[in-house]
BADO-317493 format. One record per atom (N, C-alpha, C): atom name; x, y, z; residue number from 1. Coordinates in steps of 0.1 Angstrom, whole numbers. Example, Ala and Ser with C-alpha at 12.3 -4.5 7.8 and 13.67 -1.06 7.14 Angstrom:
<recs>
N	132	-57	78	1
CA	123	-45	78	1
C	132	-33	78	1
N	128	-22	71	2
CA	137	-11	71	2
C	129	0	79	2
</recs>
This chain:
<recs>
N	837	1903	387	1
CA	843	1892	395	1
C	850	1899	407	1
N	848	1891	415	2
CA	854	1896	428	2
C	870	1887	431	2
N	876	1894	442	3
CA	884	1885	442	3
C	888	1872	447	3
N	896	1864	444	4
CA	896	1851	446	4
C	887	1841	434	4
N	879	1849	425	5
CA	877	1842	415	5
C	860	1844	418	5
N	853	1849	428	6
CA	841	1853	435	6
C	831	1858	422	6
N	823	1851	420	7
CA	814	1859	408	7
C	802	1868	414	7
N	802	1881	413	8
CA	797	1891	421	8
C	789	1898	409	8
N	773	1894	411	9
CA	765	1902	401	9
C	753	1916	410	9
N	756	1930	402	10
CA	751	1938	408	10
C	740	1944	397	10
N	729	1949	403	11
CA	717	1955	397	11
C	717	1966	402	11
N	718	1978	395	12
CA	718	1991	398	12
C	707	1998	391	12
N	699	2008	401	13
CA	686	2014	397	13
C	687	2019	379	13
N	682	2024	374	14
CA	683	2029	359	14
C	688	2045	360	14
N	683	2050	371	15
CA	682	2063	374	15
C	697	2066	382	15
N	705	2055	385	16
CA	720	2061	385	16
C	731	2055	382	16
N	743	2063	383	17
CA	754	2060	376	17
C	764	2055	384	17
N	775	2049	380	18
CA	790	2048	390	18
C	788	2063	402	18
N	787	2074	395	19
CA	789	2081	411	19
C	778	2093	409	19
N	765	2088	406	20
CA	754	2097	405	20
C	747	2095	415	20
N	737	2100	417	21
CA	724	2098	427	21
C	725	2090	434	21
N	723	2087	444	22
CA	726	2073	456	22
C	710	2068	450	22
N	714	2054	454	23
CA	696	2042	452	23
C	693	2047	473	23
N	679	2040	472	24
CA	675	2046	490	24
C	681	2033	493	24
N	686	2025	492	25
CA	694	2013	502	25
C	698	2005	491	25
N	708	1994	498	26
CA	714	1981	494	26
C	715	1971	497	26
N	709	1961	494	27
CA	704	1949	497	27
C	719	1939	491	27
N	721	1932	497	28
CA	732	1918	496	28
C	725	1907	494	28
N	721	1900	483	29
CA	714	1886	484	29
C	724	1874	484	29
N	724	1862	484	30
CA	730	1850	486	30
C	720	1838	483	30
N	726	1829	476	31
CA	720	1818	470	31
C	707	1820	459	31
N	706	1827	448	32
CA	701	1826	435	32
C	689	1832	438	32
N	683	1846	448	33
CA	677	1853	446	33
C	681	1863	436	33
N	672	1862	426	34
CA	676	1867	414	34
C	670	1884	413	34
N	670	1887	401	35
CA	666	1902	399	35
C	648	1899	388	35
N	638	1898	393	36
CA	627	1900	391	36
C	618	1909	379	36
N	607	1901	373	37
CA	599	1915	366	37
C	587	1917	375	37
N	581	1929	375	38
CA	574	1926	379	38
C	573	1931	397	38
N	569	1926	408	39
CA	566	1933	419	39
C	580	1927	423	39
N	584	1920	420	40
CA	594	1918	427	40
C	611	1925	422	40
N	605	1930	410	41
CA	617	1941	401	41
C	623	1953	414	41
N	611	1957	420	42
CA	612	1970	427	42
C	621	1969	440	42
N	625	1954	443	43
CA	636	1948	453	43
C	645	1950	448	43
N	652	1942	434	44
CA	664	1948	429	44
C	665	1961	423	44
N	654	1970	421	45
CA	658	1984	417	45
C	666	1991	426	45
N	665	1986	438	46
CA	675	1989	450	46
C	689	1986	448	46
N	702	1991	451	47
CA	710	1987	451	47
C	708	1971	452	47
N	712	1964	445	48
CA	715	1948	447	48
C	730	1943	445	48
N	734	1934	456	49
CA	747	1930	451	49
C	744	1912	453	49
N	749	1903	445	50
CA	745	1894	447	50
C	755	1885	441	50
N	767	1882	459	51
CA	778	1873	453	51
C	777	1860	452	51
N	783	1851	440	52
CA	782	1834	438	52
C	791	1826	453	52
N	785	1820	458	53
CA	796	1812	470	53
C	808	1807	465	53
N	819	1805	467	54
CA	828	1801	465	54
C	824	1784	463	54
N	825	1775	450	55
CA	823	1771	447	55
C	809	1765	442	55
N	805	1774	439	56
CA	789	1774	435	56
C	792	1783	421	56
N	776	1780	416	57
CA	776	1786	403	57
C	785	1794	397	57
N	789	1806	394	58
CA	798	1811	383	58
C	810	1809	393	58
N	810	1808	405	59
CA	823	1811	414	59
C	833	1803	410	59
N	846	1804	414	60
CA	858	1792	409	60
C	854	1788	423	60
N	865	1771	428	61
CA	870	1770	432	61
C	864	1752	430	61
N	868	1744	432	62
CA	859	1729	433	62
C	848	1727	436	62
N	837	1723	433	63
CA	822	1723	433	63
C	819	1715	444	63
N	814	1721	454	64
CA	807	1716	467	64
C	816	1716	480	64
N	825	1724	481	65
CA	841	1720	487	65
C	844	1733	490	65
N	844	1734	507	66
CA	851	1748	511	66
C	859	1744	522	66
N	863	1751	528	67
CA	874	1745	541	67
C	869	1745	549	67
N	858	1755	552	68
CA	858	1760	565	68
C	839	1768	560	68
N	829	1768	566	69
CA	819	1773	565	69
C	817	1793	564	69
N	824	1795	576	70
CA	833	1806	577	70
C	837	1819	567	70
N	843	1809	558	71
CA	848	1812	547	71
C	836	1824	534	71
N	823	1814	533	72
CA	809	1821	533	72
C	809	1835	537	72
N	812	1834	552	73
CA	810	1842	560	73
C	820	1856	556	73
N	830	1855	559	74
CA	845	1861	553	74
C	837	1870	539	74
N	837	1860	531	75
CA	832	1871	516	75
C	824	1878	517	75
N	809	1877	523	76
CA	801	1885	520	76
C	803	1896	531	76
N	810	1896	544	77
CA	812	1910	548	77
C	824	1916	543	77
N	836	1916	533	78
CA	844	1916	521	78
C	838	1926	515	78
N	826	1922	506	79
CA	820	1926	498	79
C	813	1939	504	79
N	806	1938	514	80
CA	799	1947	521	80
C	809	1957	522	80
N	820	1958	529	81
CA	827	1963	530	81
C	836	1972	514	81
N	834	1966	507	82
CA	838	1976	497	82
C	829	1984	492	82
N	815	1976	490	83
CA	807	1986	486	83
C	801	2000	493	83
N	807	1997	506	84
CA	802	2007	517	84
C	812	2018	516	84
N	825	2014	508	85
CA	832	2026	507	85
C	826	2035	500	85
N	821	2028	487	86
CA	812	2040	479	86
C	799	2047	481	86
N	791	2039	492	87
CA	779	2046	495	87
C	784	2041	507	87
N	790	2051	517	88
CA	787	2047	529	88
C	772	2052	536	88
N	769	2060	533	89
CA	753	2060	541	89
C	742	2056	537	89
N	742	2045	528	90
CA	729	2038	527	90
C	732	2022	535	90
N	721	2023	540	91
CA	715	2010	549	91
C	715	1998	539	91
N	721	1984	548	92
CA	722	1977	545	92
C	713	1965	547	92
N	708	1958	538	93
CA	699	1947	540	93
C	706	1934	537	93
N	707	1922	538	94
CA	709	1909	536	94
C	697	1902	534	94
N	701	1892	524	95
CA	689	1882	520	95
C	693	1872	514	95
N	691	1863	522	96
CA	694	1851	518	96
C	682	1836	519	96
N	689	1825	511	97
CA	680	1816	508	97
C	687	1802	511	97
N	681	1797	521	98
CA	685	1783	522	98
C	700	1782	531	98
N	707	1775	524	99
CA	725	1780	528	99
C	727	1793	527	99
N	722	1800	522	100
CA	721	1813	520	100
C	718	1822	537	100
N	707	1818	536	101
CA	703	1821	551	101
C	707	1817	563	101
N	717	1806	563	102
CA	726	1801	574	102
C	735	1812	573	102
N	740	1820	560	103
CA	753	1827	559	103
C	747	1842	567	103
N	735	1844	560	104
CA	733	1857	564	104
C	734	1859	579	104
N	726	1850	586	105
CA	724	1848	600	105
C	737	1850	605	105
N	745	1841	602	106
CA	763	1843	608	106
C	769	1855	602	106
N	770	1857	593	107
CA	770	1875	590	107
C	764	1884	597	107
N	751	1884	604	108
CA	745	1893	612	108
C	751	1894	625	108
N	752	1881	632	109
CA	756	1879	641	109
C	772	1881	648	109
N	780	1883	638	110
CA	790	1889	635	110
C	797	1901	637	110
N	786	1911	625	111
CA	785	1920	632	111
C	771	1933	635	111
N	768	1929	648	112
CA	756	1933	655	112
C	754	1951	652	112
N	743	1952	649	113
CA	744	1967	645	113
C	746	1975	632	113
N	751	1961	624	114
CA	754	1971	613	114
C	746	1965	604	114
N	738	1961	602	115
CA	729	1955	591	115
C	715	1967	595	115
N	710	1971	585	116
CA	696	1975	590	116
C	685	1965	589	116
N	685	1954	584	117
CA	675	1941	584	117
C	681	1930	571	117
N	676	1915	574	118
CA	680	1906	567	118
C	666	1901	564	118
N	664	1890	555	119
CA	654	1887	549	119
C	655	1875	547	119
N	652	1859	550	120
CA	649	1846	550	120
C	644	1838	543	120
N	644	1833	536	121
CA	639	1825	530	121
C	644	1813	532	121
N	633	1802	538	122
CA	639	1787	536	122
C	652	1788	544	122
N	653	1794	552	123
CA	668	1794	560	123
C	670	1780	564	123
N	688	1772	566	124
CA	690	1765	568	124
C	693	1768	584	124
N	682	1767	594	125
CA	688	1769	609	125
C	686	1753	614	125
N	678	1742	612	126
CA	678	1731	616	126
C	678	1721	604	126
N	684	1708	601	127
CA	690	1700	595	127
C	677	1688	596	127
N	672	1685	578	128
CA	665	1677	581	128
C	665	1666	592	128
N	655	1660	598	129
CA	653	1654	606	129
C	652	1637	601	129
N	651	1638	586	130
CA	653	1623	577	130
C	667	1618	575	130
N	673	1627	574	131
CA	686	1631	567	131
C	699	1632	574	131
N	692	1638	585	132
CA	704	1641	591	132
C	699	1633	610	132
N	701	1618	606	133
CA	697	1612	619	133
C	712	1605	623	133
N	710	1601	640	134
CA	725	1600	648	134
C	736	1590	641	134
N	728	1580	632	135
CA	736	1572	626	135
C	737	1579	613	135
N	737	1587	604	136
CA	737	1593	595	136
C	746	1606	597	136
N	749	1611	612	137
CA	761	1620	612	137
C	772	1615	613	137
N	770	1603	621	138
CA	781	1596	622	138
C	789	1585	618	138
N	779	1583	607	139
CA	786	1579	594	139
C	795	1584	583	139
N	786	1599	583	140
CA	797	1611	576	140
C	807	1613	582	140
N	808	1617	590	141
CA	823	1624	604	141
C	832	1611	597	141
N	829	1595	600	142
CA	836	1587	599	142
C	845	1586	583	142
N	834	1591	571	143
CA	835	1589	559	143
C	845	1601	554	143
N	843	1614	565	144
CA	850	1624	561	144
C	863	1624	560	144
N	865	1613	575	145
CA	882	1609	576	145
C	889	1600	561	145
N	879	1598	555	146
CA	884	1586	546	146
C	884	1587	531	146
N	865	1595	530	147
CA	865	1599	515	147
C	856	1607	517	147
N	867	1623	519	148
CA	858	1633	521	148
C	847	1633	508	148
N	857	1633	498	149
CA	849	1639	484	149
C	842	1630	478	149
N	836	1620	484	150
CA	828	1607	485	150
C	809	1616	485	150
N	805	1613	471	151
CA	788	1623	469	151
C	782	1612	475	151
N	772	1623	483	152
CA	762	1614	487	152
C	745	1617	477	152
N	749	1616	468	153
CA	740	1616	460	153
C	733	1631	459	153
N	727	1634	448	154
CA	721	1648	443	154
C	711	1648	448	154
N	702	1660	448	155
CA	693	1664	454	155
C	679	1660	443	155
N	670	1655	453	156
CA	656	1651	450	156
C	653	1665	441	156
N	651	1668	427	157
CA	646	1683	422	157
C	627	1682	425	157
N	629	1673	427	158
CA	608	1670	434	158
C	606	1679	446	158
N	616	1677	451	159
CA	610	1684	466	159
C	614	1700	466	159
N	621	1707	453	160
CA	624	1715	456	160
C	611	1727	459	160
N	600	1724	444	161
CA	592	1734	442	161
C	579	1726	435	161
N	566	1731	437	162
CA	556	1722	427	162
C	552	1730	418	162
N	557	1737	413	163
CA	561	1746	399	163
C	567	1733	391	163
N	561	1728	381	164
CA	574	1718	377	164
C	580	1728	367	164
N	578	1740	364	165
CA	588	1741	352	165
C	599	1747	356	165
N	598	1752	370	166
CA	606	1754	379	166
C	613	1747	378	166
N	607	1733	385	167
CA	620	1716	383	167
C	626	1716	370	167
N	621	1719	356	168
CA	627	1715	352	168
C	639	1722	347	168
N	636	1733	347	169
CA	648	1747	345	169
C	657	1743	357	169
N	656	1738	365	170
CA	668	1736	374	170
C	674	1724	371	170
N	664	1714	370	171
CA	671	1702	360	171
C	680	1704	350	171
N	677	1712	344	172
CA	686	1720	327	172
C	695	1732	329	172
N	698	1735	344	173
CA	704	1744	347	173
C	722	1739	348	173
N	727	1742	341	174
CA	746	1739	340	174
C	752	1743	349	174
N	748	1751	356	175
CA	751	1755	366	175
C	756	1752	384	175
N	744	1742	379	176
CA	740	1732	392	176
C	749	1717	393	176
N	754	1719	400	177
CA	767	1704	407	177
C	758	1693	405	177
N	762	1687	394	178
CA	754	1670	396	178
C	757	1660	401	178
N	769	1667	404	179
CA	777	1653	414	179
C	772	1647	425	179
N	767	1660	430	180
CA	758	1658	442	180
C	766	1665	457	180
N	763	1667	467	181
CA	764	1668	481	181
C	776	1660	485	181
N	788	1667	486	182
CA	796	1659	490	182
C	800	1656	505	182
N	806	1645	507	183
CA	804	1640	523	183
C	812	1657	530	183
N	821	1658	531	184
CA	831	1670	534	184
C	823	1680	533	184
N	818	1684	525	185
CA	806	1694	526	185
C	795	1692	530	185
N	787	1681	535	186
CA	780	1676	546	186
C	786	1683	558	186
N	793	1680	557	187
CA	802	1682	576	187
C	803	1697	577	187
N	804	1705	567	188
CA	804	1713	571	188
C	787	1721	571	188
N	781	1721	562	189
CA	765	1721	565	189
C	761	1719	577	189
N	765	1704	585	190
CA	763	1702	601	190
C	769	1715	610	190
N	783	1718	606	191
CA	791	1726	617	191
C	782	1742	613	191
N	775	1745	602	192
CA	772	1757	602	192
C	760	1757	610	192
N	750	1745	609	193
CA	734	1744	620	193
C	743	1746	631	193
N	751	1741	640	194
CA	755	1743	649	194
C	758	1758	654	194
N	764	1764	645	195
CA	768	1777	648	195
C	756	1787	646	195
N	747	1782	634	196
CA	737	1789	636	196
C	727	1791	651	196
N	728	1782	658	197
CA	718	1779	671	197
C	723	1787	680	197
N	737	1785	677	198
CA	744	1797	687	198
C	744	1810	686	198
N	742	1812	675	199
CA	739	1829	670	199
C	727	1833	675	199
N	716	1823	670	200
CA	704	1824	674	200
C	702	1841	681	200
N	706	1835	695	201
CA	706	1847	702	201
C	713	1861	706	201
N	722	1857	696	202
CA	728	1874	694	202
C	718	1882	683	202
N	707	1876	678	203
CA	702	1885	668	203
C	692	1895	670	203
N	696	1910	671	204
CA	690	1921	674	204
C	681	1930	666	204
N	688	1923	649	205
CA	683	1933	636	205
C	671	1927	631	205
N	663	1938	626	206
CA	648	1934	621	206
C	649	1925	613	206
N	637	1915	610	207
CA	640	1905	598	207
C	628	1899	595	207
N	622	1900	582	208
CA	616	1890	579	208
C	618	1877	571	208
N	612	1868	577	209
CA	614	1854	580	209
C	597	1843	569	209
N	606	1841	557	210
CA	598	1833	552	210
C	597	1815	551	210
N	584	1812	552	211
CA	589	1792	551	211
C	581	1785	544	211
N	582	1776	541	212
CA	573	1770	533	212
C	571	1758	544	212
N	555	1752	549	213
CA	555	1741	556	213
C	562	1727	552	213
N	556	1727	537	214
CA	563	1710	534	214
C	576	1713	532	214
N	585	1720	534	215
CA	600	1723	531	215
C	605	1709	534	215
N	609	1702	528	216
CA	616	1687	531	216
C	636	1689	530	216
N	639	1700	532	217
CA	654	1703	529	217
C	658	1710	544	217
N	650	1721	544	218
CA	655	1727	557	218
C	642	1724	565	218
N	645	1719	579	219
CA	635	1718	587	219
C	623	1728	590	219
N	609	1730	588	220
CA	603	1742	592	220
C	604	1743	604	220
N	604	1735	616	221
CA	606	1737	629	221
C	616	1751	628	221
N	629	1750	620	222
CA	638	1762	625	222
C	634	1775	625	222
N	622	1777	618	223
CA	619	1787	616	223
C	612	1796	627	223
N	603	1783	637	224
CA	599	1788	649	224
C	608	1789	657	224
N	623	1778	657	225
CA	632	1784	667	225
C	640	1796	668	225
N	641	1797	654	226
CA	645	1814	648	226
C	637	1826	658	226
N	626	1819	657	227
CA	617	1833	659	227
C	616	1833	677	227
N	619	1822	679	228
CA	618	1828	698	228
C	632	1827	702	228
N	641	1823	696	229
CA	656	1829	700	229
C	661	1838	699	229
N	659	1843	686	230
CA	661	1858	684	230
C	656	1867	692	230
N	665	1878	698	231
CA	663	1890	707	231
C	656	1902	696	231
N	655	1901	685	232
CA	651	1912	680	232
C	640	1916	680	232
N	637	1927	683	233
CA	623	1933	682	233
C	612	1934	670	233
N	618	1934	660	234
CA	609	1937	651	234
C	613	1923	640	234
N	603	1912	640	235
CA	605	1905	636	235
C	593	1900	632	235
N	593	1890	615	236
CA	580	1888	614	236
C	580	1875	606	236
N	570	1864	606	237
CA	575	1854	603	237
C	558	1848	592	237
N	565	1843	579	238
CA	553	1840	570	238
C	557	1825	571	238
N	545	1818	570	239
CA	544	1805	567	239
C	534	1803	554	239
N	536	1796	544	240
CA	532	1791	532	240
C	528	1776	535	240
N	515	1774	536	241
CA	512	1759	536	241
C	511	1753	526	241
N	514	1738	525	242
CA	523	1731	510	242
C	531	1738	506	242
N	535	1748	510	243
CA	546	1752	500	243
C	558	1744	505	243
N	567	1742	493	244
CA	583	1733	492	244
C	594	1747	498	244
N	606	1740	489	245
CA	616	1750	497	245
C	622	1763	487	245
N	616	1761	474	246
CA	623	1775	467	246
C	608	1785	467	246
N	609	1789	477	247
CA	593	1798	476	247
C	595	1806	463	247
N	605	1814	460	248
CA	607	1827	446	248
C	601	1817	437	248
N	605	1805	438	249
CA	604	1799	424	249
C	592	1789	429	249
N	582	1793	435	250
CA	570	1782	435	250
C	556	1785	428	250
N	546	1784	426	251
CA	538	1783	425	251
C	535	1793	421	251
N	529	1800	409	252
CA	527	1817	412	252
C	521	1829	424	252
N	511	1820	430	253
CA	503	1824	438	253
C	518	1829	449	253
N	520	1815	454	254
CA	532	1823	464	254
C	545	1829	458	254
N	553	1821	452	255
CA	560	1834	440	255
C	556	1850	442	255
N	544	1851	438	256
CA	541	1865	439	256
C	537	1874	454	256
N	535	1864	458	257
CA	532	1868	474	257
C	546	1871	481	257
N	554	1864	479	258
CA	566	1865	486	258
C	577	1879	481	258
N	575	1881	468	259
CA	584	1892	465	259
C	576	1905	467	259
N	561	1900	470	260
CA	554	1911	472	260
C	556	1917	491	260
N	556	1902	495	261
CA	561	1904	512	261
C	576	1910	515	261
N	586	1910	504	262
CA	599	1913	504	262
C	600	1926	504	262
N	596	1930	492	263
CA	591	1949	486	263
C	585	1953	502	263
N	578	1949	504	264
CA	568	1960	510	264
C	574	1959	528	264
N	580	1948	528	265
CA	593	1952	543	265
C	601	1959	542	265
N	605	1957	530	266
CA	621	1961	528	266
C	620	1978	525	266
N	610	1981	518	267
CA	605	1996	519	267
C	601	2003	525	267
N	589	1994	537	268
CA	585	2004	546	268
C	601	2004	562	268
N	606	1998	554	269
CA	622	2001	566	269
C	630	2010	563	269
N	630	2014	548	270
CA	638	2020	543	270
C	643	2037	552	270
N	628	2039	552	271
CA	626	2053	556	271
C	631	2053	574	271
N	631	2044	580	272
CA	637	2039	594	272
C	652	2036	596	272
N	654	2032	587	273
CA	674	2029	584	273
C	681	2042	578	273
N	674	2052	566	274
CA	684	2059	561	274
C	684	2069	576	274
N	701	2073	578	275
CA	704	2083	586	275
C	700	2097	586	275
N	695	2101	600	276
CA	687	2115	599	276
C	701	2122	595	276
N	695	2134	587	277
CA	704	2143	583	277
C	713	2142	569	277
N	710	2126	563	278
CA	716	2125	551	278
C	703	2122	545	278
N	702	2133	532	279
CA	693	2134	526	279
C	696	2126	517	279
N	680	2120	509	280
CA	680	2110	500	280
C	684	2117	485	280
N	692	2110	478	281
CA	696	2111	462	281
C	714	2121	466	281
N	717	2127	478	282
CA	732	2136	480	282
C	738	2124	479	282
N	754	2129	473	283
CA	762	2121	464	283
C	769	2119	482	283
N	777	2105	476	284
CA	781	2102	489	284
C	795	2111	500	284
</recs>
C-alpha cells in the first residue's frame, strides 16, 4: 500500500531480490493492465509497478470521486519517484489504459524527458461523441452545482469487449463501482480531455499507441489526433478493426497480438533507454 491508502501492486523478475540484480527497465501501468501468462508475462517480468487510482479498485477513498483530475497525476509521479530511488538507472516506461491513458499522457507531459516511452491503450484523449454532446455537458456542469454525486448510470459491459467471458468476469468483478459514473466525476473526465489536447503537443517521448475501431467509450478519432499532435519522433500507432475498448481482454486473436505488440516495443527500446556506461544486472 502506498500512501494515502494508494493500493500499489508490484511484479518483480524471479531472478531478483529487494537489492539484487537490477530487472533491464520498469514499466508503471495504470488502469487494470495486469501481469500476464504467456507473451505477455515477459512485459511484467520487467520491473512492473502498478498503482490502484485513488478511489478505484483496492484504493480507499469514495468510489468515483476525486477533487481534482490532477490528483491521478500527483501519485503516479510520487510513485515514480520512490522507486527511482532504488533503481535510479533503469528507464522508465508508462502504460496505461483508457483513464489510464489520459493520466499517463499528463504525466508525460509534465515531465518532458524523463520517461523513456509510454504505451496506450484505448487512451481517453477525445470524449465520446454520443455521450458527451453540448446539451449533455451542460447539463452535468449544471447538475454538478446541485448533485454532484448524482450517477449517471453504469457502464454498458457490452461495449466493453466481444470476449463475453471477459463481460462476464467484469460483471462478477467486486471490484468494479456499480453505482455507476458519477456526475462530479464526469466533470472531471471532461476537464482531463481538455488538458489532454493541450498536452497533445508537448509530447516528445516514444510511444506506442493502440485502438480498437468500434471503441464506443473513448473516441477512436483521438487516436489519430494523438498521433499528429504529438512532436515525437518515434511513434507508432495500431488499429484493431471491430475491436471494442478493453483490447488485453478481447478476443484472443487480438489479446494476443497486443501483448505481443507491447513485448516487442517495449524491448526493442530497452537497449536505447538503458544509460551508456551503466551496465546491465550492476547493483544500483
Amino acid at each position: 500500500w502506498g500512501g494515502r491508502g494508494r493500493r500499489i501492486t508490484r511484479w518483480r523478475p524471479a531472478s531478483t531480490t529487494e537489492r539484487g540484480p537490477e530487472p533491464l527497465s520498469k514499466t508503471l501501468s495504470l488502469n487494470e493492465i495486469e501481469k500476464r501468462a504467456g507473451d505477455g508475462d515477459s512485459v511484467a517480468s520487467l520491473f512492473s509497478l502498478a498503482p490502484s487510482a485513488v478511489g478505484h479498485g483496492q484504493s480507499e477513498g469514495e468510489r468515483m470521486v476525486v477533487s481534482d483530475f490532477h490528483v491521478f497525476v500527483r501519485d503516479v509521479l510520487q510513485h515514480v519517484d520512490v522507486m527511482q530511488k532504488d533503481y535510479p538507472s533503469l528507464p522508465v516506461f508508462l502504460l496505461g489504459h483508457s483513464m489510464g491513458g489520459a493520466i499517463v499522457i499528463l504525466t508525460a507531459a509534465e515531465r518532458p524527458g524523463h520517461f523513456s516511452g509510454m504505451v496506450l491503450i484505448s487512451p481517453l484523449v477525445l470524449a465520446n461523441p454520443e455521450s458527451a454532446t453540448t446539451f449533455k455537458v451542460l447539463a452535468a456542469k449544471v447538475l454538478n452545482l446541485v448533485l454532484p454525486n448524482m450517477s449517471l448510470g453504469p457502464i454498458d459491459s457490452s461495449v466493453l469487449s466481444r470476449n463475453k467471458t471477459e463481460v462476464e468476469l467484469y460483471d462478477s468483478d467486486p471490484l468494479i463501482c456499480r453505482a455507476g459514473l458519477k456526475v462530479c466525476f464526469g466533470i472531471q473526465l471532461l476537464n482531463a480531455v481538455s488538458r489532454v489536447e493541450r498536452a497533445l503537443p508537448k509530447l516528445t517521448l516514444p510511444f506506442l499507441l493502440l485502438q480498437g475501431s468500434a471503441d464506443r467509450l473513448c473516441d477512436s478519432r483521438g487516436a489519430y489526433l494523438l498521433m499528429e499532435s504529438a512532436k515525437s519522433q518515434d511513434k507508432t500507432l495500431k488499429i484493431y478493426e471491430g475491436a471494442y475498448h478493453v483490447l488485453h481482454k478481447e478476443l484472443p486473436e487480438v489479446t494476443n497480438s497486443v501483448f505481443h505488440e507491447i513485448n516487442m516495443w517495449v524491448s526493442q527500446r530497452i537497449t536505447m533507454a538503458v544509460p551508456r556506461g551503466v551496465p546491465r544486472g550492476s547493483p544500483p
